[in-house]
Each structure stands twice: as structure tokens, then as C-alpha cells.
C-alpha positions, 0 to 999 in steps of 0.5 A, a space after each residue: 287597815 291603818 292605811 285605808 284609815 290614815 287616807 279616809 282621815 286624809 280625804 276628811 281634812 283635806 275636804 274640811 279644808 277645802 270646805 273652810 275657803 269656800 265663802 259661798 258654801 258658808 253662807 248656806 249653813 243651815 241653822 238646824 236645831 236639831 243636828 250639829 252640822 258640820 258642812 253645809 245642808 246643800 242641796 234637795 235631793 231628787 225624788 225619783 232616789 229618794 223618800 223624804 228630804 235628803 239634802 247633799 253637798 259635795 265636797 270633792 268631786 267625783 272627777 278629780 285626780 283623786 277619783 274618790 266622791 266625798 259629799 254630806 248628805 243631810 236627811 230630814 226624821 222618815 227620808 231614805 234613799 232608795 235602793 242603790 248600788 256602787 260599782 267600787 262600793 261606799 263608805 258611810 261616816 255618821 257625823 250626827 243623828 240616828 237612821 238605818 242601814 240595809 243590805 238587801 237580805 240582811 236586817 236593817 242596822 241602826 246607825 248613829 254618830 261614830 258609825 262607819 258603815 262599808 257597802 261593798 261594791 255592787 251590793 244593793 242596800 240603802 240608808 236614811 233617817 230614823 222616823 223621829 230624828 235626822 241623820 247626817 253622814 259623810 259618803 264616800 266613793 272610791 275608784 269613781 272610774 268604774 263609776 259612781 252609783 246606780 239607783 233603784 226603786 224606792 223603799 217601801 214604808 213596809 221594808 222601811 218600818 220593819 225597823 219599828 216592828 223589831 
């Protein structure tokens, strides 16, 4: 276990470092209020994966010698993803807000900053913000080799708001 955290804290660094060299992705620095973002807001993501505005920034590339993906992905209060899986599973690491977690057939997790979440691989689930406050997580996907994620339908309001109910 201390060596999976020693080289998920490594792949953190190694990403803010890479990150603080790079001018241009400086100069997209949301001014958001409402979260303390510590990378840039990036780009919207597409519709067909996701409810709402979820914005996402690479940090390492899926293709490089470290065959790991590391990105921030900023949601907006109500955004999701749809359902998706990843062949290597992925680690998400809340760096700020309030949202939720599902694996299909367990009940939704509330996630907030501090939060690491493990979605195994090949496990259906999705993640976003909290109706009323934004999230910011870091994602990251190991053995990009077997690929990185497959997207499914979207989650319904009612799936969604019965986070709400509870």
C-alpha cells in the first residue's frame, strides 16, 4: 500500500511540475470563486459523456513512458458524467468541492475534498458534482495500455437525484 501511495504522490509532483513550466496553460487559470483550483479549468468536455459543464485538463499523457493518464477534471454545481468504465480501473483524488460517486448497484458515495476513490477496473460507475457546489478531482488511470475508458449512457436526473431523497 505505501508504494501505490509513494507513486500516486510521485505522478502528483511530477504533474504540478510539469504543469508550473508551462506558460500557456498559466494563462487559462479560471478565476473561479467558488473552488480553490489548483490547475487550469481546461477544456469543456463533450455531451454525449457528460450532464452539465465538466471541464478537463491533462496533465500527463495517456502515451507517455508512464502509461498512466493524469488529468483535473472541473464540474460545474449538477454536472456528471455519464456511465463509464476503465479497463485498468481509476483513481479519483478530490482536490476541492462537494459531489458524488456511484458504482452501479451500490448507493451513491458523497465525495468531498481529501476523498480518494478507487474504481476498479471494468466496474461501471460515474462521479460529478453536488447540485449546489462544484467539484474538482484529479483522475488518474493506470496501464493506459489496455486502454483508457469506455462511455455509456447518461445518468438520469432520477439515478442522479436519488442522492437528494436519501
Amino acid at each position: 500500500m505505501k508504494n501505490v501511495l509513494k507513486s500516486v504522490a510521485a505522478t502528483i509532483i511530477l504533474a504540478a511540475i510539469l504543469m508550473s513550466c508551462d506558460n500557456k496553460n498559466q494563462k487559462k487559470m479560471s478565476t473561479d470563486k467558488n473552488l480553490n483550483q489548483i490547475f487550469p479549468k481546461g477544456e469543456k468536455g463533450p455531451d454525449i459523456n457528460f450532464t452539465g459543464n465538466a471541464y478537463n485538463t491533462a496533465l500527463v499523457d495517456a502515451h507517455s513512458t508512464f502509461t498512466t493518464a493524469v488529468g483535473n477534471v472541473y464540474f460545474e454545481p449538477g454536472a456528471r458524467s455519464n456511465w463509464h468504465s476503465h479497463p485498468a480501473g481509476q483513481i479519483l483524488i478530490i482536490t476541492d468541492g462537494v459531489g458524488y460517486h456511484q458504482i452501479e448497484g451500490q448507493p451513491i458515495e458523497i465525495i468531498k475534498k481529501g476523498s480518494v476513490v478507487k474504481c476498479p477496473p471494468n466496474v461501471r460507475h460515474w462521479h460529478g458534482a453536488s447540485a449546489d457546489v462544484g467539484l474538482q478531482q484529479l483522475y488518474i488511470v493506470p496501464n493506459t495500455e489496455k486502454g483508457i475508458v469506455k462511455w455509456e449512457e447518461a445518468v438520469t436526473d432520477e439515478v442522479y437525484n436519488k442522492r437528494q431523497a436519501n
